[in-house]
DRENSETI-668281 format. One line per field, with one value per residue: x negated, y negated, z negated of N, C-alpha, C, CB in turn; residue number from 1. Coordinates in steps of 0.1 Angstrom, whole numbers, plus 2048, in hexadecimal, padded with zeros to 3 digits. Each point is the difference from the previous one (the first is absolute). Glycine has a CB too. Layout:
BEGIN
nX c(X | ...)
nY c(Y | ...)
nZ c(Z | ...)
caX c(X | ...)
caY c(Y | ...)
caZ c(Z | ...)
cX c(X | ...)
cY c(Y | ...)
cZ c(Z | ...)
cbX c(X | ...)
cbY c(Y | ...)
cbZ c(Z | ...)
resi c(NUM | ...)
This chain:
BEGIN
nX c(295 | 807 | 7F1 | 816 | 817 | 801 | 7F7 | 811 | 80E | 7EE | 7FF | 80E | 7FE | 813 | 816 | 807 | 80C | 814 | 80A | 7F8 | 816 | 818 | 801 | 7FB | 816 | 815 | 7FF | 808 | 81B | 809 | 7FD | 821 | 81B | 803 | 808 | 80E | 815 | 7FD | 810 | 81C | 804 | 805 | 81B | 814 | 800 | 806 | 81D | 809 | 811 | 80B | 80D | 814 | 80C | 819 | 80F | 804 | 818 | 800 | 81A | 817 | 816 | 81C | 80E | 7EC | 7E3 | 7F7 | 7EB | 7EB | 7FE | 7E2 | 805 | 7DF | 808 | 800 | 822 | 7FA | 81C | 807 | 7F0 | 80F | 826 | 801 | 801 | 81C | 811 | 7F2 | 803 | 81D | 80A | 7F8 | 80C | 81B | 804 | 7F9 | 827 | 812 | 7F9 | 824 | 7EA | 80B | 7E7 | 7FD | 816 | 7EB | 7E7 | 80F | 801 | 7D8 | 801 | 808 | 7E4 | 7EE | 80F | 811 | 7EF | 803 | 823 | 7FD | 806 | 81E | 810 | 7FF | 80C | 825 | 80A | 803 | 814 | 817 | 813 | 7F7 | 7DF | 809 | 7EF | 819 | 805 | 7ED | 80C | 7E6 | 7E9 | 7FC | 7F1 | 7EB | 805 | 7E7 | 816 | 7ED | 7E4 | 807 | 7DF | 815 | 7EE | 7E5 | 811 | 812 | 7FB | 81D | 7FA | 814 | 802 | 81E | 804 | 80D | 81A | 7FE | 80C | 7F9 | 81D | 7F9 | 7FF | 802 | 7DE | 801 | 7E2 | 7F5 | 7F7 | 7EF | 7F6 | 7EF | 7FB | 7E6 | 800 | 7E7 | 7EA | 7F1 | 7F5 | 7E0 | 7FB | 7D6 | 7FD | 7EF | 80C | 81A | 819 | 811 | 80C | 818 | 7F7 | 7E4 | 80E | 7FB | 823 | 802 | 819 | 7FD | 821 | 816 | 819 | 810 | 812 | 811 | 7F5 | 819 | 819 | 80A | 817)
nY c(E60 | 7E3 | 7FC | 817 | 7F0 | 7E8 | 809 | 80D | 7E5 | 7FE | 81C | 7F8 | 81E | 7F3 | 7F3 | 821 | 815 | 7EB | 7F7 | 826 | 808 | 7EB | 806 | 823 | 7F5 | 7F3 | 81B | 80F | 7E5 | 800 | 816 | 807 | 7F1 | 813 | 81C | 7F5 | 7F5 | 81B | 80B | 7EE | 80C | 81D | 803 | 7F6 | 81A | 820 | 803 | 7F1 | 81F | 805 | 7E0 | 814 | 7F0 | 80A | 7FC | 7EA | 80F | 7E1 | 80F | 7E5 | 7FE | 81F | 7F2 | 803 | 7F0 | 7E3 | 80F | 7FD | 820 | 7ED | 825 | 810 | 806 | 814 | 7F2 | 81C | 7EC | 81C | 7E2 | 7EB | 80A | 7EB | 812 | 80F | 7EB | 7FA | 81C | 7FE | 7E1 | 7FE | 81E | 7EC | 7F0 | 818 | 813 | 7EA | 7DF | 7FC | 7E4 | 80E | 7FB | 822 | 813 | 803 | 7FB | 810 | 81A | 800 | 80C | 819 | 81B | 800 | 80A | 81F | 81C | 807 | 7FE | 7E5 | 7FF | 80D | 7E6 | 7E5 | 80E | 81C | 7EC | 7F9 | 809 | 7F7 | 7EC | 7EA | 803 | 7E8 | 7FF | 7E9 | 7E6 | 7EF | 7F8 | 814 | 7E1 | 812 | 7E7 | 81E | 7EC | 819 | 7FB | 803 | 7FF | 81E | 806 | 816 | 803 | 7F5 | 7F3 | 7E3 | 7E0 | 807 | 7EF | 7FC | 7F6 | 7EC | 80B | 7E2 | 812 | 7DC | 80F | 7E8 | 7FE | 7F0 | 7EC | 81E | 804 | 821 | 800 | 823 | 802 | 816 | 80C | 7F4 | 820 | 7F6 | 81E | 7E5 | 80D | 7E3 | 80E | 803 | 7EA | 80B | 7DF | 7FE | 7DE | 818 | 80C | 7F6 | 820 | 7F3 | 803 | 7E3 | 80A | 818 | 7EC | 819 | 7F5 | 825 | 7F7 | 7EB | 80F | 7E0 | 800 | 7E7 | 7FF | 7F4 | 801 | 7E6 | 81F)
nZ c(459 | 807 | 814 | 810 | 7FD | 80B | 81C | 80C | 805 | 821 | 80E | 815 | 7F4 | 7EF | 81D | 816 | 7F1 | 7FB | 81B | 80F | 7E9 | 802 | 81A | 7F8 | 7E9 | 812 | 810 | 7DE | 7FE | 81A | 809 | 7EA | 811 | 820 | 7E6 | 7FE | 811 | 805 | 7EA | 803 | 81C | 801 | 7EE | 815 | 815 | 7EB | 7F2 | 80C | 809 | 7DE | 805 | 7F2 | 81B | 7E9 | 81A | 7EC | 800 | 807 | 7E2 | 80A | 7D8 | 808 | 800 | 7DB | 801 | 802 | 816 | 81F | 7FB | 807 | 7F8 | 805 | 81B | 7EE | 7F5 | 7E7 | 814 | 7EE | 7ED | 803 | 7F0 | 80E | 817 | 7FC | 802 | 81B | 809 | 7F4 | 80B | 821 | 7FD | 7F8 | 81B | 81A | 7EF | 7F3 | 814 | 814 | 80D | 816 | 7F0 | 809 | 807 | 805 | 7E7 | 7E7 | 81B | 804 | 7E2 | 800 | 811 | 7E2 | 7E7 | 80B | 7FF | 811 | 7EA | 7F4 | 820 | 7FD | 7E9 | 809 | 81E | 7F5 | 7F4 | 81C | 810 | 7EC | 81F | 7E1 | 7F1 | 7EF | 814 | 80F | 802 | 813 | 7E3 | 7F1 | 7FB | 7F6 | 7EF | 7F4 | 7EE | 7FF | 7E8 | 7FA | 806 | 7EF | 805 | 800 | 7F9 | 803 | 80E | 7EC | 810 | 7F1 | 819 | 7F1 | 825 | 7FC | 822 | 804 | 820 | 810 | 818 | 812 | 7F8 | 7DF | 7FC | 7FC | 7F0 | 802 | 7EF | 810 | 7DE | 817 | 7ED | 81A | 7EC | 815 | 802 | 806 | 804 | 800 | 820 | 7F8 | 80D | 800 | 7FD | 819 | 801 | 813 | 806 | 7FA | 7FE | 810 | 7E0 | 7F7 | 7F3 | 813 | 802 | 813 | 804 | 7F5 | 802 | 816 | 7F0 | 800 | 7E1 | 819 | 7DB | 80C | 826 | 7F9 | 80F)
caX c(80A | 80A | 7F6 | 7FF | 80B | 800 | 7F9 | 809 | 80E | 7FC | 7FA | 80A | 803 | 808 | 80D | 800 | 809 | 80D | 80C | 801 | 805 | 80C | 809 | 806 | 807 | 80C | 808 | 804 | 80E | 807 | 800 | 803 | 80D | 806 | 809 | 808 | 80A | 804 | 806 | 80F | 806 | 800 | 80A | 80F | 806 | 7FF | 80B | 809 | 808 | 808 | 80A | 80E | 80A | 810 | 80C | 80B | 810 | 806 | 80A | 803 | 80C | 80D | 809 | 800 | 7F6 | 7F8 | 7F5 | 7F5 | 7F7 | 7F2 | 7FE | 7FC | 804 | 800 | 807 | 80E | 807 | 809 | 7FC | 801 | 80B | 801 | 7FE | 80D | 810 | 7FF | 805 | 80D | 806 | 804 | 804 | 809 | 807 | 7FF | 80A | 80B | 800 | 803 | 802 | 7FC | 7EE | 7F4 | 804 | 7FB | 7F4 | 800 | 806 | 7EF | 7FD | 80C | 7FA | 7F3 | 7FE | 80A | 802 | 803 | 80C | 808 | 802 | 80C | 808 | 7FF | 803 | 80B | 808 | 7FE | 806 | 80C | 80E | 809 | 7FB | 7FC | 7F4 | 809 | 809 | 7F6 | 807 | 802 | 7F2 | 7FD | 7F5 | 803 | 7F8 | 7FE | 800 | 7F9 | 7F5 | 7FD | 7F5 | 804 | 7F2 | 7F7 | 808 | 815 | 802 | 810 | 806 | 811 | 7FF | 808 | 7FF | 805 | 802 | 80D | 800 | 7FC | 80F | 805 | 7F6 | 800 | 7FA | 805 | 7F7 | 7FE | 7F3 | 7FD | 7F1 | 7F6 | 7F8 | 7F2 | 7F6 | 7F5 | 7EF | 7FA | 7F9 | 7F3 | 7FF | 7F8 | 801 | 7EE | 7FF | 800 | 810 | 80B | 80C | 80B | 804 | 7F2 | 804 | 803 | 810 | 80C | 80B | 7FE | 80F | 807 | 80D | 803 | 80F | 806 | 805 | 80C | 803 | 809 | 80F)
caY c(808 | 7F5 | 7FA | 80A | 801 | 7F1 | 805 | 80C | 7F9 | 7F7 | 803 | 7FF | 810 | 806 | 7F9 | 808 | 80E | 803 | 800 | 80A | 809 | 7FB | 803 | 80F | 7FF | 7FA | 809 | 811 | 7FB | 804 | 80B | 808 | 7F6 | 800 | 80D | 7FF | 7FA | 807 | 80C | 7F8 | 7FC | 80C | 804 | 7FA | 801 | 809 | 7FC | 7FB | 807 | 805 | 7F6 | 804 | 7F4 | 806 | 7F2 | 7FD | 7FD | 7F3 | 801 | 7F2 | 7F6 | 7FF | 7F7 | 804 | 7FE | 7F2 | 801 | 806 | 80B | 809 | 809 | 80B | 806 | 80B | 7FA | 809 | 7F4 | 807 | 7FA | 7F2 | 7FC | 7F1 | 800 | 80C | 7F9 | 7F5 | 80A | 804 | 7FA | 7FA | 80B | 800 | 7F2 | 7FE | 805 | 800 | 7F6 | 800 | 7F2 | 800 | 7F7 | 808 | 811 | 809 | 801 | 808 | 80C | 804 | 800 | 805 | 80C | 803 | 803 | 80A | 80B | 7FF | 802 | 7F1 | 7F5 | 808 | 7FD | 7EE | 7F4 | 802 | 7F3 | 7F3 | 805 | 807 | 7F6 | 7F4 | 7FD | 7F3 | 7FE | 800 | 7F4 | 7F3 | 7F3 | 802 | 800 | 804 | 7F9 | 807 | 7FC | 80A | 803 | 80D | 80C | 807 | 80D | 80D | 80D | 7FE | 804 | 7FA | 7F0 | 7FA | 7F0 | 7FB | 7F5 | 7FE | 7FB | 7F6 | 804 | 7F8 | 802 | 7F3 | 7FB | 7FB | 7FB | 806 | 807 | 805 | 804 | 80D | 803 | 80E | 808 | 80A | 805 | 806 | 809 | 7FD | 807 | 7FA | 809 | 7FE | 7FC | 7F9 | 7F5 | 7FB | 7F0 | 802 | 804 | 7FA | 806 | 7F2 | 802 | 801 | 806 | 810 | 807 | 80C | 802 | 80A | 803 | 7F4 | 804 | 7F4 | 806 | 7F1 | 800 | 7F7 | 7FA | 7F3 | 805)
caZ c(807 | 805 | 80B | 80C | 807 | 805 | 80D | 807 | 804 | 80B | 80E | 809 | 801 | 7F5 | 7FF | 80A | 7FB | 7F8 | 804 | 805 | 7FC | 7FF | 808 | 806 | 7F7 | 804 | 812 | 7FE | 7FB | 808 | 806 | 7F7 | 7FE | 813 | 7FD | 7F9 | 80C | 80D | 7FA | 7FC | 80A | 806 | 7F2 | 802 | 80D | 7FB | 7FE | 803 | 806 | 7F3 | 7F8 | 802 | 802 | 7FD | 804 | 7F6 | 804 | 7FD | 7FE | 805 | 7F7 | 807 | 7FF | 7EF | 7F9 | 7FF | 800 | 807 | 7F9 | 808 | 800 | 804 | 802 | 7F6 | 7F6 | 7FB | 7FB | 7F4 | 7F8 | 7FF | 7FE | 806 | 811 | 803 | 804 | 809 | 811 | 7FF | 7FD | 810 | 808 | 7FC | 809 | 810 | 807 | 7FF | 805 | 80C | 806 | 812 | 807 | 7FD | 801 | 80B | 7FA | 7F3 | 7FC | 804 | 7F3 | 7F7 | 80A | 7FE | 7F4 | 7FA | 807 | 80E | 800 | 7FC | 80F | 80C | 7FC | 7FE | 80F | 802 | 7F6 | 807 | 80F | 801 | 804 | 7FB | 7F3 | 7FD | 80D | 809 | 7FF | 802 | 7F7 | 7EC | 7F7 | 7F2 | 7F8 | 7F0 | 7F3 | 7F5 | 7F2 | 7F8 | 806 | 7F6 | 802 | 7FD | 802 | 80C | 810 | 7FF | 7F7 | 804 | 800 | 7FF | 809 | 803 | 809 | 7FC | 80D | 805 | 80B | 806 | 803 | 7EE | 7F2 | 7F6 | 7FE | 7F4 | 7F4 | 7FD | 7FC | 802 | 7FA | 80B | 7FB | 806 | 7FC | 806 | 7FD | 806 | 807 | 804 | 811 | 800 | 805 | 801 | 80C | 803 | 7FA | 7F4 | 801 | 801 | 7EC | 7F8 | 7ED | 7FB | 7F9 | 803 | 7F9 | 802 | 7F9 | 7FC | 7FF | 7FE | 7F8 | 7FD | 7F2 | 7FB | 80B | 7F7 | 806)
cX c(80B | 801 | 805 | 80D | 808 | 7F9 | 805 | 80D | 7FE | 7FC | 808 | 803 | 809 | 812 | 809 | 808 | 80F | 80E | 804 | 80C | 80C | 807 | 803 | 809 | 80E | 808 | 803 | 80D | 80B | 806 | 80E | 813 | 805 | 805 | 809 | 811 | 803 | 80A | 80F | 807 | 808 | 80B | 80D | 805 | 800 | 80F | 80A | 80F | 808 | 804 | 80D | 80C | 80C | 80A | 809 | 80E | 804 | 814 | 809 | 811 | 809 | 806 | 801 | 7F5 | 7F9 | 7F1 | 7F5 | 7F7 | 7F3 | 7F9 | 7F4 | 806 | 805 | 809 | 807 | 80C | 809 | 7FB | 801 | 811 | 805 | 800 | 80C | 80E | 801 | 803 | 80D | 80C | 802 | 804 | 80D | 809 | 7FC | 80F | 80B | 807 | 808 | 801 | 801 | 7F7 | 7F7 | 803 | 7F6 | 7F1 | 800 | 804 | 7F0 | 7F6 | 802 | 7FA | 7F3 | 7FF | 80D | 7FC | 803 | 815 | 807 | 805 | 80F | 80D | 804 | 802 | 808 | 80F | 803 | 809 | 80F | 80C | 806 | 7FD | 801 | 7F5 | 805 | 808 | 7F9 | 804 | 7FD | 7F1 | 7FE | 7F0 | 7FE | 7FB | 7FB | 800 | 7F8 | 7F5 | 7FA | 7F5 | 805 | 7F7 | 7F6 | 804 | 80F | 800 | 80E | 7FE | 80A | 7FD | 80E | 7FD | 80A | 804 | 808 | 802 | 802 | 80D | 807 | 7FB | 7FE | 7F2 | 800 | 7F4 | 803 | 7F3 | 7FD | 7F6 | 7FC | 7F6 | 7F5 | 7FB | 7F6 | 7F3 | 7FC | 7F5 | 7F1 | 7FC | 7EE | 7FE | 7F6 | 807 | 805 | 80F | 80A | 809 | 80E | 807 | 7F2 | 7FE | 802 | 80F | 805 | 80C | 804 | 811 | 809 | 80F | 802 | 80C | 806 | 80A | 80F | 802 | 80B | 80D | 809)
cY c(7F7 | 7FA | 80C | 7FE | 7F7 | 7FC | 809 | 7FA | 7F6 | 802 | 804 | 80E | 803 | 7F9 | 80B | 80F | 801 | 800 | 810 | 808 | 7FC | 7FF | 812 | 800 | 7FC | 80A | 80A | 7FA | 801 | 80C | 80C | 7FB | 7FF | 80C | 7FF | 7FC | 807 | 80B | 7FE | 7FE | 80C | 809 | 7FA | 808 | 812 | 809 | 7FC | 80A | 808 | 7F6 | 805 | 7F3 | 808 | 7F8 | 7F8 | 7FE | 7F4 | 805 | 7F0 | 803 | 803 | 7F8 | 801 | 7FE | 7F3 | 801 | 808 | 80D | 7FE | 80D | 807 | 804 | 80C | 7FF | 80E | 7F5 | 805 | 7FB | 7F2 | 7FD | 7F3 | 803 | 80C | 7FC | 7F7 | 809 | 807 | 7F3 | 7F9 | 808 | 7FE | 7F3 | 801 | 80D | 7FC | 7F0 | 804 | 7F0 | 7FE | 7F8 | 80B | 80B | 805 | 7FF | 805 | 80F | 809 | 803 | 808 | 811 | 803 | 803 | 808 | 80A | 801 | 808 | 7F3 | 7F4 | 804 | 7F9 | 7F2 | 7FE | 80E | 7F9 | 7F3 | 7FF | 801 | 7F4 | 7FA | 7FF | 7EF | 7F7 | 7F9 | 7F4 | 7F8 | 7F3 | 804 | 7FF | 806 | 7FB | 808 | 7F8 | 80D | 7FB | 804 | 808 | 809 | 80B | 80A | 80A | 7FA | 7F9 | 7FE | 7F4 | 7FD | 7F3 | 7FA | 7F4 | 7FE | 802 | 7F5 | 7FE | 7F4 | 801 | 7F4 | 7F8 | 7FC | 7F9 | 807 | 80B | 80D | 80A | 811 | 802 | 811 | 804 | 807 | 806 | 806 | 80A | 7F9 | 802 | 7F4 | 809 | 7FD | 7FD | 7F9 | 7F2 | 7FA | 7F3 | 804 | 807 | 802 | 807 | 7F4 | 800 | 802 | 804 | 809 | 7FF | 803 | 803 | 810 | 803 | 7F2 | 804 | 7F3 | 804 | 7F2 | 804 | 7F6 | 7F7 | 7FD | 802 | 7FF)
cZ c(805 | 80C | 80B | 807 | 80A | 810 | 80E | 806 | 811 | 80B | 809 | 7FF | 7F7 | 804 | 80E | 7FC | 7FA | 804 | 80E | 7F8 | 7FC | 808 | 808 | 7F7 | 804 | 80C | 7FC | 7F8 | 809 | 808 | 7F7 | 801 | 80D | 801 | 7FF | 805 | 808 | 7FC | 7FC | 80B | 807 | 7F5 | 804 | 80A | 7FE | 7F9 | 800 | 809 | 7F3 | 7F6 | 800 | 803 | 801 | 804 | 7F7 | 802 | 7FC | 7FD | 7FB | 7F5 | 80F | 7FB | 7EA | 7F8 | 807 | 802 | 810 | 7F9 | 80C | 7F9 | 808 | 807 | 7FC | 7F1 | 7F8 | 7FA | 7F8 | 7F2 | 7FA | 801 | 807 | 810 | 806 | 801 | 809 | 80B | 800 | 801 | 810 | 806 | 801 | 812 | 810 | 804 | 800 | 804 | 810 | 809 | 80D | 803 | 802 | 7FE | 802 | 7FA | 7F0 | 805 | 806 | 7F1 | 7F7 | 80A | 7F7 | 7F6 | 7FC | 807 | 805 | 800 | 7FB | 80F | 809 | 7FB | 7FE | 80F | 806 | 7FC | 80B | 80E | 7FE | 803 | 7EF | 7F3 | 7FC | 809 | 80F | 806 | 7FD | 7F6 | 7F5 | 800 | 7F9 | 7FA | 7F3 | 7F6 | 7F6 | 7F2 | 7F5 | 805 | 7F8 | 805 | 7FB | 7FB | 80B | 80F | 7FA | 7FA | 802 | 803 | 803 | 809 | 803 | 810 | 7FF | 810 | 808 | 80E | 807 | 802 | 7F0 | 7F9 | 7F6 | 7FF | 7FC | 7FA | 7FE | 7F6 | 805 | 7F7 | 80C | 7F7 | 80C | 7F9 | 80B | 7FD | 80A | 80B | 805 | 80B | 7FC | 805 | 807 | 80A | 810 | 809 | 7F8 | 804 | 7FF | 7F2 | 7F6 | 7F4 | 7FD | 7F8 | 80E | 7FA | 804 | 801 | 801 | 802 | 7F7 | 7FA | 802 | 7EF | 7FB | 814 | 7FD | 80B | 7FD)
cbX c(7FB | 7FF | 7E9 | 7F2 | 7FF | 7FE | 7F1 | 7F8 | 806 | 7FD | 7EF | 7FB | 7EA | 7E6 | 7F4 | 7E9 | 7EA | 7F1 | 7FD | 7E7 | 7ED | 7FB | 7FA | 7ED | 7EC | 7F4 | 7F4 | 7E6 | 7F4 | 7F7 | 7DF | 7E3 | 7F9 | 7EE | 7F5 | 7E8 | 7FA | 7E9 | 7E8 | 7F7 | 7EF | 7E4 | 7EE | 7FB | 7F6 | 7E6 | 7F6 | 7EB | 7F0 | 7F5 | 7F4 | 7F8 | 7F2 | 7F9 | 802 | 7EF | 807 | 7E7 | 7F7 | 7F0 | 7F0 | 801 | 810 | 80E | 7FF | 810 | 80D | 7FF | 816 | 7FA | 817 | 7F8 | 7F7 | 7E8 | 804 | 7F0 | 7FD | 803 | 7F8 | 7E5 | 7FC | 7F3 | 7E1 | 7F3 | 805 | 7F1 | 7E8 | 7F5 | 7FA | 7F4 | 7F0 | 7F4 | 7FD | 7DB | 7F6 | 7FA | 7E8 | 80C | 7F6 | 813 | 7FE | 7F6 | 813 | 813 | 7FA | 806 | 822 | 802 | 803 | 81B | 809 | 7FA | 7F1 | 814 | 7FF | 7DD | 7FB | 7ED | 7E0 | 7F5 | 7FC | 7EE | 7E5 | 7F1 | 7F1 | 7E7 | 7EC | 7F5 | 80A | 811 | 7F0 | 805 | 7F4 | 7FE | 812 | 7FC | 812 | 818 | 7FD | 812 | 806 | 7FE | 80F | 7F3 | 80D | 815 | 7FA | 818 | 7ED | 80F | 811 | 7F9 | 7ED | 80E | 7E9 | 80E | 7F0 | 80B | 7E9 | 807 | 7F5 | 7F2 | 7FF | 7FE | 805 | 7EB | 803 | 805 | 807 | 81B | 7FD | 81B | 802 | 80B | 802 | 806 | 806 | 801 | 812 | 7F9 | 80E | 80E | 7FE | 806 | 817 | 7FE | 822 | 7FD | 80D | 7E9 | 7E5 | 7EA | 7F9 | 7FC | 7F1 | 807 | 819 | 7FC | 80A | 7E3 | 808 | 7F1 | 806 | 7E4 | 7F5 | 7EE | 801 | 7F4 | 7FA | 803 | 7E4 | 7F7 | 7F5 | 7E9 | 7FB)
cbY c(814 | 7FD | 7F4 | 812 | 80C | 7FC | 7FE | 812 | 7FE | 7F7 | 805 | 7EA | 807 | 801 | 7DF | 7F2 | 804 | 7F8 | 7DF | 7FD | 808 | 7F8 | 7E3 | 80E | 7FD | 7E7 | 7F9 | 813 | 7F1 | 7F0 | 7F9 | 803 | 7F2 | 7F2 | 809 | 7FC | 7EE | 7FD | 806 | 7F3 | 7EC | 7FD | 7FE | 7E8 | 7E4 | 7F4 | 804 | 7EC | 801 | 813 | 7EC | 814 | 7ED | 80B | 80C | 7F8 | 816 | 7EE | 81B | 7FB | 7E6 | 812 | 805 | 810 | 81C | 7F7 | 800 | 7E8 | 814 | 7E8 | 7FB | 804 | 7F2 | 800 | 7E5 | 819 | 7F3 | 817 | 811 | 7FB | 80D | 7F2 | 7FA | 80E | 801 | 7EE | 808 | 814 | 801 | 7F3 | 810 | 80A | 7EF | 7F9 | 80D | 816 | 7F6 | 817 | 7FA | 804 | 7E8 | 7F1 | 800 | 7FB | 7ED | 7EB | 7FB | 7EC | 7F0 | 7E4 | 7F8 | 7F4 | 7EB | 7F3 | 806 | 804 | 819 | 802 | 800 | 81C | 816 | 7FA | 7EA | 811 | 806 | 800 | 810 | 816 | 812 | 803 | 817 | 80C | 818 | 814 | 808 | 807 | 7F8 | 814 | 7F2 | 816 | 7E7 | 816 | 7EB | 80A | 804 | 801 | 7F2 | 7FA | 7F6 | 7FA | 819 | 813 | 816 | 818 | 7F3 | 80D | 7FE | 805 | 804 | 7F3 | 813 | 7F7 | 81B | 7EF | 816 | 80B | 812 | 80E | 7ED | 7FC | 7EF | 7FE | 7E5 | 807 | 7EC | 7FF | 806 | 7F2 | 803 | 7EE | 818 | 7F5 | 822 | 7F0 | 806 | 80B | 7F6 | 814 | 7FF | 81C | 7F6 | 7F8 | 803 | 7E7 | 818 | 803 | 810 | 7F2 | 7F3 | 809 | 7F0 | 808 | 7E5 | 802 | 812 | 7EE | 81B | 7F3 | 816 | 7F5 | 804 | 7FA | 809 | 7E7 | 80A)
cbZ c(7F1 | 7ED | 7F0 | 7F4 | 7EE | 7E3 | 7EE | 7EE | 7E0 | 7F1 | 7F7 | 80F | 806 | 7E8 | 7F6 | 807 | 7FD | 7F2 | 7F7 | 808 | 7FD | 7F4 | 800 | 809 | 7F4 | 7F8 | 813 | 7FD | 7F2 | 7FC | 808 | 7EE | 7EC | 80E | 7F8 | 7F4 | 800 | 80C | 7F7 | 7EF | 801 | 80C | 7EB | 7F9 | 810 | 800 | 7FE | 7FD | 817 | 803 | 806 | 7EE | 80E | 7ED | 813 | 7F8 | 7FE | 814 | 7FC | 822 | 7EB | 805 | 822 | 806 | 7F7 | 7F0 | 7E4 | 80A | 7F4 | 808 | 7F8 | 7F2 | 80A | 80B | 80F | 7F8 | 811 | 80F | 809 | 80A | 7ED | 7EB | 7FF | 7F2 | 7EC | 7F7 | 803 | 7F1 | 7E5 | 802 | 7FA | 7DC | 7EA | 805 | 7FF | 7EE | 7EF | 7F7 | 7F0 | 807 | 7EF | 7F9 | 807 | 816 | 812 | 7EE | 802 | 818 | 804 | 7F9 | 81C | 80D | 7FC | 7FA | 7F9 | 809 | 7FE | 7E6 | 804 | 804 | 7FA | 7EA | 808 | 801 | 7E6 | 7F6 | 809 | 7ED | 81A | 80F | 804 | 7EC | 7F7 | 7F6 | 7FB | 81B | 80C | 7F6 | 802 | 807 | 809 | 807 | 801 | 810 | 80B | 7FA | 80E | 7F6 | 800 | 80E | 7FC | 7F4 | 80F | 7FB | 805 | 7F0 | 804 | 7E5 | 808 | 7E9 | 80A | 7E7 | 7F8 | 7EF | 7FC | 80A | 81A | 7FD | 803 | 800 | 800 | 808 | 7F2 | 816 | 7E8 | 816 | 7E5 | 816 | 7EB | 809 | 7F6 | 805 | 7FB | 7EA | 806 | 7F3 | 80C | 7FD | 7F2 | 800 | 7F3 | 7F3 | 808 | 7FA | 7F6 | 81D | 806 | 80B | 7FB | 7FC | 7E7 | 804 | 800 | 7F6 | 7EC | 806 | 803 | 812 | 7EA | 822 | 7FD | 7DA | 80D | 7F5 | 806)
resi c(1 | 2 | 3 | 4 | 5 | 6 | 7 | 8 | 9 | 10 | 11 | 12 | 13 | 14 | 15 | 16 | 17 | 18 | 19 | 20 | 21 | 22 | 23 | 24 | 25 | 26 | 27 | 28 | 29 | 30 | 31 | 32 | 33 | 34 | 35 | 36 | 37 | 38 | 39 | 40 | 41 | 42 | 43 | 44 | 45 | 46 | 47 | 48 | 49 | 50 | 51 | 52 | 53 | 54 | 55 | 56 | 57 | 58 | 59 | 60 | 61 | 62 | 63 | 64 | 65 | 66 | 67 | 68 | 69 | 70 | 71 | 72 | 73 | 74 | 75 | 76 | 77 | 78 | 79 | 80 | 81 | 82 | 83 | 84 | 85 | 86 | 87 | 88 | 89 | 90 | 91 | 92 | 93 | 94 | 95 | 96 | 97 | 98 | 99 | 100 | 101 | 102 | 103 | 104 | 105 | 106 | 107 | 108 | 109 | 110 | 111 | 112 | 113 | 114 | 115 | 116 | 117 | 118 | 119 | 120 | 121 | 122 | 123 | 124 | 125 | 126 | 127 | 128 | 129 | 130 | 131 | 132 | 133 | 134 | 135 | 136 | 137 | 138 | 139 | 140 | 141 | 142 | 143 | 144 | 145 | 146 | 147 | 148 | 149 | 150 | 151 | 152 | 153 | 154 | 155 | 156 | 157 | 158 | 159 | 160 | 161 | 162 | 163 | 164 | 165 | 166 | 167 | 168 | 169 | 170 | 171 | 172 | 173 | 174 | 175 | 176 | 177 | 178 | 179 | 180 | 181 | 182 | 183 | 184 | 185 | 186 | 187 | 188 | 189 | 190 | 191 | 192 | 193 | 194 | 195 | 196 | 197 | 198 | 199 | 200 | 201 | 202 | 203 | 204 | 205 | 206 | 207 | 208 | 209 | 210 | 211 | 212 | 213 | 214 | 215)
């Protein structure tokens, strides 16, 4: 039987069939494994349209904090304190800041992120003859103190200002409290359209107290 087999092993027919049958074997492989590739492929492009893509807010360090943010668009930032006192805290300073460099571009700032009554009452202030807003020779520079969360929708913040006028040397030092009511508002974000307020704060409320004046 050995002899046979040993024999069998040598005939060409036999040698012939085998590799025959090894290579159908190999092409139904392939054939199975080119499915396969195709089907993956066809799949990707497939899904590739219900990929989700989300935009990100970049949040940027004031004159008070130290830092860059990158964010979701979807961020909840009522969650993130840190980030929260930063937006209140620059709200603070684009309104109560006075340099005659960038006004006009913070008080834009100050439009976009306040109610529509809070806004009226601020750029009546502004306008109004012989306000502070008014008199080109006067600076004012702030320092915040203090920044307090309250609640949901209420924050305090103690702040000096530090007012001089161009014709003086003299400085003179006021402190205040500003109390915000502010929310946040639902907006949708995509690649395609960015609102001019991305973060959704709002100043809903602001009323101001001077606490002390070195008079």
């Amino acid at each position: 039987m050995a002899f046979d087999d040993r024999e069998l092993k040598t005939d060409p027919n036999y040698i012939f069939r085998t590799e025959r049958n090894i290579k159908a074997i190999m092409f139904l492989w392939i054939l199975i494994l080119s499915v396969i590739v195709v089907l993956l492929i066809v799949g990707f492009f497939i899904l590739l349209p219900l990929k989700q893509k989300e935009p990100y807010l970049v949040f940027f360090s004031n004159a008070d904090t130290n830092f860059v943010r990158v964010e979701q668009g979807n961020y909840n930032i009522r969650a993130d304190e840190a980030l929260l006192k930063s937006i209140i805290a620059t709200y603070l300073l684009n309104r109560e800041t006075i340099n005659r460099i960038d006004d006009i571009e913070r008080y834009e700032k100050i439009r976009l992120q306040s109610s529509k009554e809070v806004w009226e009452v601020f750029e009546t202030i502004v306008k109004q003859e012989g306000s502070i807003y008014q008199e080109k020779d006067l600076y004012r520079n702030i320092k915040i103190i203090n920044l307090s969360i309250l609640s949901k929708n209420v924050a305090n913040i103690d702040f000096i200002t530090e007012t001089k006028n161009g014709n003086s040397n003299k400085t003179m030092l006021k402190r205040y409290r500003a109390t915000l009511q502010y929310d946040f508002i639902n907006q949708e974000l995509s690649f395609d359209s960015v609102p001019e307020n991305p973060s959704g704060f709002i100043v809903t409320g602001y009323a101001l107290t001077e606490i002390f004046d070195d008079k």
